[in-house]
SENU-841057 format. One line per 3 residues: their letters; for each residue x, y, z of C-alpha. Coordinates in steps of 0.001 Angstrom, whole numbers. Example, Ala and Ser with C-alpha at 12.3 -4.5 7.8 and 13.67 -1.06 7.14 Angstrom:
% residues 2
as) 12300,-4500,7800  13670,-1060,7140
% end
This chain:
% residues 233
xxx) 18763,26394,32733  21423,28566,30651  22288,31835,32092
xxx) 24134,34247,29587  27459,35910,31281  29050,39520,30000
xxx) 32290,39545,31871  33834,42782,32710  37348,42534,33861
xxx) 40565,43252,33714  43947,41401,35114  42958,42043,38360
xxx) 39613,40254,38274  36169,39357,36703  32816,40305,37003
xxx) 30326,39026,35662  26536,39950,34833  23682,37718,34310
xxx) 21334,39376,31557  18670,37557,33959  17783,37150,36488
xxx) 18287,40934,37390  20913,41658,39899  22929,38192,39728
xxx) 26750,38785,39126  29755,36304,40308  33064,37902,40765
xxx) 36355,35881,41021  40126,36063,39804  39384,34396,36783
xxx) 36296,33845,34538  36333,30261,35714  36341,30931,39480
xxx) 33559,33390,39160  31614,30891,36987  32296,28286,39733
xxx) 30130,30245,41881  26673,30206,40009  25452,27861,41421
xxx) 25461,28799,45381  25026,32318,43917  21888,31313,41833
xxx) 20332,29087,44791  20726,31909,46786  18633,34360,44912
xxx) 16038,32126,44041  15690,31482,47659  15344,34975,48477
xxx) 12140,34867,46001  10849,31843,47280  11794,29967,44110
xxx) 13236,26176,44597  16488,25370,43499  17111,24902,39915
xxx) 20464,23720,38128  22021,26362,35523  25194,26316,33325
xxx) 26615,30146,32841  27759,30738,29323  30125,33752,28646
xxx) 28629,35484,25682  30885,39018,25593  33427,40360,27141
xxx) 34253,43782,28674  37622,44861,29589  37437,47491,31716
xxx) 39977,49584,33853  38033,49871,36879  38528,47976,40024
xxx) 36077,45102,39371  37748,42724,41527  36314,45308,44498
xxx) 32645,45406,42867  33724,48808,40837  31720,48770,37414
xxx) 30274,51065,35127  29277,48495,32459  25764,49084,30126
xxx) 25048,45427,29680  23546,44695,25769  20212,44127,26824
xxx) 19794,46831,28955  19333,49490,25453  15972,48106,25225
xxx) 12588,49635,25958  10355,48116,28386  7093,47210,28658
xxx) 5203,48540,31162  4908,45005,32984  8390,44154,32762
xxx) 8623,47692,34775  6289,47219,36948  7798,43504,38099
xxx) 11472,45142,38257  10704,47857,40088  8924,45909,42444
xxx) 11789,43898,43041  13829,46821,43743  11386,47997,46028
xxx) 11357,44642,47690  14993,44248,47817  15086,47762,49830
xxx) 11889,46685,52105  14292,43801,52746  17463,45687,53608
xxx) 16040,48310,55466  14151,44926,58067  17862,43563,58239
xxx) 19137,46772,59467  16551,47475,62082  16893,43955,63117
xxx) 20571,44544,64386  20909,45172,67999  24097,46819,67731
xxx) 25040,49332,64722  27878,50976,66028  30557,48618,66239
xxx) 32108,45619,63768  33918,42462,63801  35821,43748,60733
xxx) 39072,45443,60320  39503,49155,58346  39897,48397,54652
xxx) 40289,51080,52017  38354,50508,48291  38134,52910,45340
xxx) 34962,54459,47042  37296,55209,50107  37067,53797,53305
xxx) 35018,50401,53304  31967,50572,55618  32321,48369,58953
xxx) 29619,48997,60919  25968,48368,60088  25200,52067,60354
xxx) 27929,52904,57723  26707,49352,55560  23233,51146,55795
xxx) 23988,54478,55127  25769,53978,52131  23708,51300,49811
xxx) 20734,54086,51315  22549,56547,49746  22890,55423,45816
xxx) 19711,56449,45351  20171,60191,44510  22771,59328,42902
xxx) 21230,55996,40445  18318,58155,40193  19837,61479,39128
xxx) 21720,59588,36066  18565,59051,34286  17945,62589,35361
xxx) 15469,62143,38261  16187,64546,41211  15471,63317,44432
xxx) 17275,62565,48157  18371,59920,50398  15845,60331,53046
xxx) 14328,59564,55490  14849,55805,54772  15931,53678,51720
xxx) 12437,52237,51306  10714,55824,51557  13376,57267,49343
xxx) 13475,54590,46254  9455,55111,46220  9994,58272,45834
xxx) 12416,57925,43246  10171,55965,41073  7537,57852,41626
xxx) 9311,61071,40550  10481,59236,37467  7094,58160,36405
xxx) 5998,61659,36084  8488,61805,33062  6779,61208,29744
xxx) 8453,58264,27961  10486,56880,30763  9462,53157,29445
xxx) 11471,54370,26584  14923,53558,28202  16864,56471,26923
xxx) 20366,56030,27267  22492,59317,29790  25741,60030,29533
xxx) 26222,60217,33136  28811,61139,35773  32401,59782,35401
xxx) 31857,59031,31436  29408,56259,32241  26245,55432,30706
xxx) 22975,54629,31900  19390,53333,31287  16351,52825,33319
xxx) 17497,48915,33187  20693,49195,34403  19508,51559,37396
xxx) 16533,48802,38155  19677,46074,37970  21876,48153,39824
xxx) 19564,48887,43080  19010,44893,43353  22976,44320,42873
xxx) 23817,46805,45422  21405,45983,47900  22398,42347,48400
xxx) 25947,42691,48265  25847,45005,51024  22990,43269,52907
xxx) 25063,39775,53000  28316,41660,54304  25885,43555,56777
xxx) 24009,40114,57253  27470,38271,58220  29171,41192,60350
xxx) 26086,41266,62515  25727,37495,62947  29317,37709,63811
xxx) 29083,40526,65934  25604,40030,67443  24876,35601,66942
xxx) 22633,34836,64396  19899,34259,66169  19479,38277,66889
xxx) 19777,39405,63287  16711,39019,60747  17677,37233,57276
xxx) 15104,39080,54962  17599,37511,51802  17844,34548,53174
xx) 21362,34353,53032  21524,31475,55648
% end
């Protein structure tokens, strides 16, 4: 299997973005150490679908620089692919993906006996203060979705759960007329976006968050007492 890479980086570090499957990105120093990654990275998601392992070669097919901090996940990158229209069953498989990924997080989260305290020191990132504990983790991949949402101009909250909310979301969006369309919004901070790259985004987010959650917890809690929805073990 060949996965096609866009790399956005900068001299601080790489990220890059499989055009499929949806979600996948390595990040490293260099191009090479993130591609060094795919496969772990790959067997990984696959194994959160159910899917067996399957070997891949990534191929770098454009580059991005960019002058954000994407060595600390920071991105605001339209990916090539993600201009197109979709069909209303490539829709209807992302966002179900989406909506499984925040089923997923929201079972890890209730799963963790203790969500007050961490196992990992105070870090600042671009964002601000990193969340430590696995009510902060929670509270702020929940919280994207106003905010994903309301760049393709869809108003709706953060509550009461991320599950509930991102239903709602896509509900509220599939009210619009043309929304298969994939209109491209000029967005907050000079950034573009498309239905795509919010359906990409929500699955990127989630499991970034969810393995840091995932590993705190084990750490904080044994691994025996924390659910593994992704599958990260």
């Amino acid at each position: 299997m060949q996965l096609r890479f866009i790399d956005e980086h900068n001299d601080r570090g790489h990220l890059l973005w499989a055009e499929e499957p949806v979600g996948l990105a390595l990040r490293g120093e260099t191009q090479q150490t993130a591609l060094s990654k795919l496969p772990a990275e790959l067997t990984a998601y696959r194994r959160w679908l159910g899917l067996p392992p399957v070997p891949a070669v990534g191929v770098v097919t454009q580059e991005a620089a960019s002058p954000l901090n994407v060595h600390d996940a920071d991105s605001d990158i339209l990916l090539p692919s993600e201009h197109r229209p979709l069909t209303a069953e490539e829709y209807e498989a992302r966002k179900a993906l989406a909506l499984r990924s925040a089923e997923d997080f929201l079972t890890l989260y209730r799963s963790i006996p203790d969500k007050t305290h961490t196992t990992l020191p105070q870090r600042e990132t671009f964002y601000g203060d990193v969340p430590l504990t696995a009510e902060e983790m929670y509270r702020h991949t929940k919280n994207v979705n106003a905010y994903y949402f309301g760049e393709i101009g869809v108003e709706i909250g953060n509550e009461p759960d991320i599950l509930i909310c991102r239903r709602a979301g896509f509900a509220a969006l599939e009210r619009q007329p043309r929304y298969l369309h994939n209109a491209v919004f000029h967005g907050s901070y000079d950034e573009d976006w498309t239905l795509r790259k919010v359906l990409r985004r929500f699955v990127w987010h989630d499991r970034i968050h969810g393995r840091a959650m995932w590993r705190m917890a084990c750490a904080l809690c044994g691994s025996r007492r924390v659910a593994d929805p992704y599958r990260f073990a």
